[in-house]
N, C-alpha and C positions, 0 to 999 in steps of 0.2 A: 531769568532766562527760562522759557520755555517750549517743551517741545509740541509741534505742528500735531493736530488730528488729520488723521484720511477723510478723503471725499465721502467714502461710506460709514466713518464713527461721525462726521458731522450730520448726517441727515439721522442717522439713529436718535442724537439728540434732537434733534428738531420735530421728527415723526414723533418720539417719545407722549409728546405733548400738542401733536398736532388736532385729535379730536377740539381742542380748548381753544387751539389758536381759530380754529374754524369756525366756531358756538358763541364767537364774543365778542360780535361784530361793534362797531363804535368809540369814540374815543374815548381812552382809558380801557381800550383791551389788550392784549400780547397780539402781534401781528401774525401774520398771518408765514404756515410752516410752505417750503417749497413742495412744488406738483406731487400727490401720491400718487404710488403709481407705477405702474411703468416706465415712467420718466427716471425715478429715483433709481432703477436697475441699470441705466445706462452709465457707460463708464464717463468719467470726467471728457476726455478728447471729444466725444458726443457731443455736446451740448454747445449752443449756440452761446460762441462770447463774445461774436461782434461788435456788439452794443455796451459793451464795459470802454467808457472812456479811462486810459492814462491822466493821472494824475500829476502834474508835473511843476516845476519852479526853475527858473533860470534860462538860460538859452538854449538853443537847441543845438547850437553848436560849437558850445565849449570845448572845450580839452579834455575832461574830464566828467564822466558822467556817471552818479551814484544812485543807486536804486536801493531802497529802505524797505525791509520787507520788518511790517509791524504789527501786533493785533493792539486792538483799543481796549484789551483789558489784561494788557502784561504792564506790570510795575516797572520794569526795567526799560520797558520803550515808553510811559509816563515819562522816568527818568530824565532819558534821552530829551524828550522832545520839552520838557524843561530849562535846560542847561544849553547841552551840546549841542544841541539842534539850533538852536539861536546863533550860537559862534559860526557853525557852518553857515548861515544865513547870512551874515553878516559878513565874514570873510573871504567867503568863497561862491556862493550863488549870487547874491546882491553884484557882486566886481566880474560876473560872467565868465569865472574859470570852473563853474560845477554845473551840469543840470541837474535838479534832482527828481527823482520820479519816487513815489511814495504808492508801497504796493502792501496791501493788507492781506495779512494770513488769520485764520477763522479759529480757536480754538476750541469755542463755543456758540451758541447761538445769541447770546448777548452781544459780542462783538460783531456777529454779523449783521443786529440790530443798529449796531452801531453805526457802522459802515455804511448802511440805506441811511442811516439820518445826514452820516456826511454829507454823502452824494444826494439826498434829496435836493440841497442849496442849489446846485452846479458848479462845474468848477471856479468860478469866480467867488464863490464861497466854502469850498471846501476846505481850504489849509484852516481858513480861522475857526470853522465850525472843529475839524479835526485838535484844534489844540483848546478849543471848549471843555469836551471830551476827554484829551489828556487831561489838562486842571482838574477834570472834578471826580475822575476814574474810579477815586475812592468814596465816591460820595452816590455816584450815580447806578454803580455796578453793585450795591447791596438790597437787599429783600429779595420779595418772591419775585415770578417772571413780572406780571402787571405792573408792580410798581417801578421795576428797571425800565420796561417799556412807555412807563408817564415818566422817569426821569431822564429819558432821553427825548422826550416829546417837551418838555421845558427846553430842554436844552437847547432842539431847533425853534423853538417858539421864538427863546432869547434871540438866536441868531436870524429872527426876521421872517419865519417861515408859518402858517398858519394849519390847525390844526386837517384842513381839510386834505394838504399838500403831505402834511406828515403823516397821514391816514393811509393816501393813495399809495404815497413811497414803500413806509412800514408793512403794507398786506400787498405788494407785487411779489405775487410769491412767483415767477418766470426770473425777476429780476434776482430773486436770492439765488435761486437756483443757476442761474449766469453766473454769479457771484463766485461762487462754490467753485465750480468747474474753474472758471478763470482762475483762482486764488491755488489750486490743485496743480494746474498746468505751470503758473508761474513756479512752485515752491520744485516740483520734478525739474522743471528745464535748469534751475539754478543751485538743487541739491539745496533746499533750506531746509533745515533740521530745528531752529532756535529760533526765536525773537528776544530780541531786533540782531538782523544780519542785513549784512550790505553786500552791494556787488558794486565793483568799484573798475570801471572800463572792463566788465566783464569776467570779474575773479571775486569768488567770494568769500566773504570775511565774517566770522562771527562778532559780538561784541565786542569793545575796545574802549579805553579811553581817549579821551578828544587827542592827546599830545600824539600818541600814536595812530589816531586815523588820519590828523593834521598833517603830520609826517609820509605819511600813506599815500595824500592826495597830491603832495607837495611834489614827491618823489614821480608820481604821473606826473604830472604837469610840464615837470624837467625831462622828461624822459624822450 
């Protein structure tokens, strides 16, 4: 479990190394950092997140609806999306008593890397690229920045996507920057403090094991 960065310690890392993300144009560089700028002074509610689609699985109008707030480079939502996530899928979204909405929080700018490669696919590729990702967490999220940036450019490659598409995705730096803001807003409106935490018909919950989130959702469902 770990704790959220602010909207302003996430662009510090990112500016940190932004002269480099900007100088290295072509595939096999680190993408590209969000707007400098005066863009970066504005607060999170600023910024335009219209264009952030919800991420979602199951129906829209179940009984029950859980929102997974996760970053792509916490071991414990690996974990998660390992195991327990598979059961919730099977038991509970697949039989249309859960929606699930899957909402990424940023730690670092690796994981925000990450998060454009999800969403590069679109949604009809997202979950599977997303558990890509988990699988290889450890494998992918080691060395300096470039080579995390070509290990998740494999990544989407495997999943079908070509290097021009991963290019485009990876150096929208408006899109990071939507990212940011959106990921900022969601974690204020729902008091996320840790990854992975859920919101479960609107109340939120840190970490758990499956018997007691099963229980959890069982107990909505009844209710």
């Amino acid at each position: 479990m770990k704790p959220i960065l602010g909207y302003a310690a996430l662009f510090v890392g990112a500016v940190a190394v932004g002269g480099y993300f900007l100088n290295s144009g072509g595939t096999g560089s680190t993408p590209a950092a969000p707007a400098l700028g005066a863009a970066n002074a504005q607060d999170a509610s600023a910024i335009d997140t219209s264009s952030i689609v919800e991420m979602t699985l199951g129906q829209a109008d179940a009984p029950v609806t859980v929102i997974e707030y996760a970053s792509y480079t916490c071991p414990h939502c690996a974990t998660f999306h390992e195991g327990p996530f598979k059961q919730l899928k099977e038991e509970y979204i697949d039989t249309g008593k859960v929606q699930f909405i899957y909402r990424e929080v940023y730690f670092d700018r690796f994981g925000l890397w990450a998060s454009m490669v999800a969403r590069c696919g679109g949604e009809s590729r997202f979950f599977g690229v997303s558990e890509m990702i988990y699988d290889q967490q450890s494998e992918w999220s080691r060395g300096e920045p470039a080579e995390i940036a070509d290990n998740l450019r494999r990544i989407g490659r495997a999943a079908g996507m070509n290097d021009d598409e991963l290019d485009a995705c990876l150096n929208d730096g408006d899109k990071a920057q939507a990212l940011v803001a959106w990921y900022q807003g969601n974690a204020e409106e729902h008091n996320i403090n840790s990854t992975p935490s859920f919101v479960v018909n609107g109340t939120t919950y840190s970490n758990m094991n499956y018997a007691d989130f099963s229980s959890l959702i069982d107990d909505e469902i009844g209710s």
